[in-house]
C-alpha positions in Angstrom: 68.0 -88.1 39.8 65.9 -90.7 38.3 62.9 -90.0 39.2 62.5 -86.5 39.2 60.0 -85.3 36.7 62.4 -82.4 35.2 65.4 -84.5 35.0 63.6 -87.0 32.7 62.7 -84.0 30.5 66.2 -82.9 30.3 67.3 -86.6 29.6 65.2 -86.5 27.2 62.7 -89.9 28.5 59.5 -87.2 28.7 59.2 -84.7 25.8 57.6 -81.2 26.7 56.9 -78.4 24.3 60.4 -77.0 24.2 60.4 -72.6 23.8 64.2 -72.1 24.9 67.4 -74.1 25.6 70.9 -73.7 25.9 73.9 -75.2 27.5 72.5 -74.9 31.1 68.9 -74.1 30.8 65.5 -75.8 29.6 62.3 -73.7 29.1 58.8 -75.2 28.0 55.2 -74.9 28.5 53.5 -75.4 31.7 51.4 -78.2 31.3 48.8 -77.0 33.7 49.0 -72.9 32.7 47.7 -70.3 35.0 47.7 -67.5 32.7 48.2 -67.0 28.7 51.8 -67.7 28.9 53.1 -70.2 31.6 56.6 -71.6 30.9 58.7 -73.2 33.0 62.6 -72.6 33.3 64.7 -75.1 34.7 68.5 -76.0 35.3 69.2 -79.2 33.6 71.8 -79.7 36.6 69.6 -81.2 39.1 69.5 -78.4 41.6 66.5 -79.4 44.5 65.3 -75.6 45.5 66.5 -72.1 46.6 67.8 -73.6 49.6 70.3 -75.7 47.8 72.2 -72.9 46.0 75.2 -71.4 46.2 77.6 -68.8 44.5 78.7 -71.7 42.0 74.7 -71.3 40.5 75.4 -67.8 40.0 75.8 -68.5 36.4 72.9 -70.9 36.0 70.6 -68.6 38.2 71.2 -65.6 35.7 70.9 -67.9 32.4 67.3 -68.5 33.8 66.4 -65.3 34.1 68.1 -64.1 30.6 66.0 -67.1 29.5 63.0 -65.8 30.9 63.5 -62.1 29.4 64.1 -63.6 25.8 60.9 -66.0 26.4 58.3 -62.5 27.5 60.0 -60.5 23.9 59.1 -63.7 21.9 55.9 -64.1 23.2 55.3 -60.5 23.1 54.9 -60.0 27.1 58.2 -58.1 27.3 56.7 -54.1 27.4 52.9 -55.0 29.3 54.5 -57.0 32.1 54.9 -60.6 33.5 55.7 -62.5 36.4 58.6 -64.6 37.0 58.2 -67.0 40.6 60.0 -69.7 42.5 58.5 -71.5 44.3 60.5 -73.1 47.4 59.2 -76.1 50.0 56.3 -77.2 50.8 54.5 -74.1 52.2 56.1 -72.2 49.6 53.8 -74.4 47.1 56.7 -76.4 45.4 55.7 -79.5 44.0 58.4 -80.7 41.5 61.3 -80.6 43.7 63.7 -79.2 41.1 64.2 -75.6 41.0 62.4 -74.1 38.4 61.4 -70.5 37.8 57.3 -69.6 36.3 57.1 -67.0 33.4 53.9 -65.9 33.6 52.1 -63.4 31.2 49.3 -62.4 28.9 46.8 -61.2 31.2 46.7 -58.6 34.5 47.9 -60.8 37.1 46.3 -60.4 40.8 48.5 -59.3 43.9 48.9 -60.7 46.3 48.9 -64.2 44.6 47.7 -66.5 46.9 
């Protein structure tokens, strides 16, 4: 889509802070973090939310959370603990309307979140 934010980064047209990528998924730093480690994992296939998948994103789905489990090991979040969140709609506090999965570590995180 050309003017979604996420599918310019995966075209390449906006450059983030790359941590992870592979075939299907794209993982870089938040620019606005809310904790130590905030990186965001996305589907380069432009997928709009939660309520678009289906069993043919099984595969993508997973990669993003493999990507997310390598991404807490490398940053060293792995054994203390971290949040992973989607976000879906509106009142669900989506904002960039492609799916993409937080990573979020480095400090005690609050529950409930907000």
């Amino acid at each position: 889509m050309s003017d979604c934010l996420f599918c310019k980064i995966v075209s390449g047209e906006i450059i983030p802070d790359v941590v992870y990528e592979s075939d299907n998924v794209l993982a870089f730093r938040d620019i606005n973090p809310q904790a130590p480690v905030h990186i965001l994992i996305i589907p380069k296939q432009h997928i709009v939310s939660l309520n678009e998948l289906d069993t043919g994103h099984s595969i993508v789905i997973g990669e993003m959370y493999s990507a997310a489990q390598a991404i807490a090991d490398e940053y060293g979040i792995k054994s203390s603990g971290y949040r992973t969140v989607i976000n879906c709609g509106d009142d669900g506090g989506q904002t960039v309307f492609h799916l993409h999965l937080h990573l979020l570590g480095g400090r005690a995180l609050g529950w409930p979140p907000g």
